[in-house]
Phi, psi and omega in degrees: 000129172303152151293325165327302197265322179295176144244157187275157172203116178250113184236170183160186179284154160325176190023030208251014166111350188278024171275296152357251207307327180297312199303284216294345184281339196278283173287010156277348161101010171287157085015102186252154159249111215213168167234185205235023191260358174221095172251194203304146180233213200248326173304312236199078185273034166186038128097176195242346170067041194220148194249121173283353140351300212277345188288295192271037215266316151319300185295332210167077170272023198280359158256020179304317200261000150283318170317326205305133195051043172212153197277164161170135190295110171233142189293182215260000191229031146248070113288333185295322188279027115321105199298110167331002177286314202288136135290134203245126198238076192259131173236115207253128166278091183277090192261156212275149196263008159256357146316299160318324204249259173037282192275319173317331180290326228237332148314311176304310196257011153280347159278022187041041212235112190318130162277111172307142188309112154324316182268321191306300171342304198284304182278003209239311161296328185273337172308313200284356181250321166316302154284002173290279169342289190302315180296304234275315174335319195270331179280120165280349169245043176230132113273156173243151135249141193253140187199112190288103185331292209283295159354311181310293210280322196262326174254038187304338177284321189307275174005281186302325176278344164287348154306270197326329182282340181292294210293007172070002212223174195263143172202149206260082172324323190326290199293326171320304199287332181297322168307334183278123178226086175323344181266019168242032188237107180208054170231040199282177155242189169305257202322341176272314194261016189270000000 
């Protein structure tokens, strides 16, 4: 099966790069589908790529089969609500999680907004991946590639050509690798930045 017919679905945790990973499919020539209804900040300098659709996507998939050969963001915890009619190409962005709760932290608190318990947090994202993981396994109309943030940023050419062989469709590795701007990686953990 072609991409003409799947959709691309780019997930991961909040902050976990998958705006990162929309900018590079976009300038690698996929067809993305986003609305312009959240834009770019400080959080985010080259936008968020996200269809607020995608929001109610429980409520209302009936605008699912415009994605068909096109990308389109859902964060990781609708994916169980991708109607199983469909076929799915998920390239899920696996970024180290005190990196995640970090940049989540940090986002909170330039909205002015209380930052939620770290540990509640924490243990509460490794139950939820776990069982994602455990759920994506089981689904015949999901494949995943798991694609390592931090890898991304350090190792970009592999990274980028094991994309390029998943989405199925042709993309100018070039123009991909041009989207990665390392001076927007300003989350490390200990282990990244040790």
């Amino acid at each position: 099966m072609t991409l003409n017919s799947e959709i691309l679905i780019v997930s991961g945790l909040p902050r976990s790069g998958t705006s990162l990973m929309m900018s590079m499919l976009e300038r690698g020539g996929v067809s993305i589908l986003a609305d312009q209804e959240r834009v770019a900040d400080v959080d985010n300098p080259r936008g968020y790529f996200e269809l607020q659709r995608v929001k109610q996507l429980k409520e209302d998939s009936s605008w699912i089969h415009l994605a068909r050969g096109k990308a389109v963001k859902v964060v990781s915890s609708l994916l169980y609500d991708l109607p199983p009619a469909e076929r799915y190409r998920v390239l899920f962005m696996d970024r180290h999680l005190d990196e995640v709760l970090s940049s989540q932290a940090k986002m909170l608190q330039r909205r002015g907004q209380p930052e939620p318990p770290v540990e509640k947090i924490r243990n509460a994202f490794n139950i939820h991946l776990e069982r994602l993981f455990d759920w994506i396994h089981e689904c015949s109309h999901i494949t995943l590639l798991s694609v390592n943030y931090n890898e991304l940023i350090t190792d970009a050419q592999s990274v980028v050509e094991n994309i390029a062989g998943f989405v199925s469709q042709p993309v100018d590795t070039d123009e991909m690798y041009k989207a990665i701007d390392p001076a927007l990686y300003r989350n490390r953990s200990a282990v990244e930045s040790g």
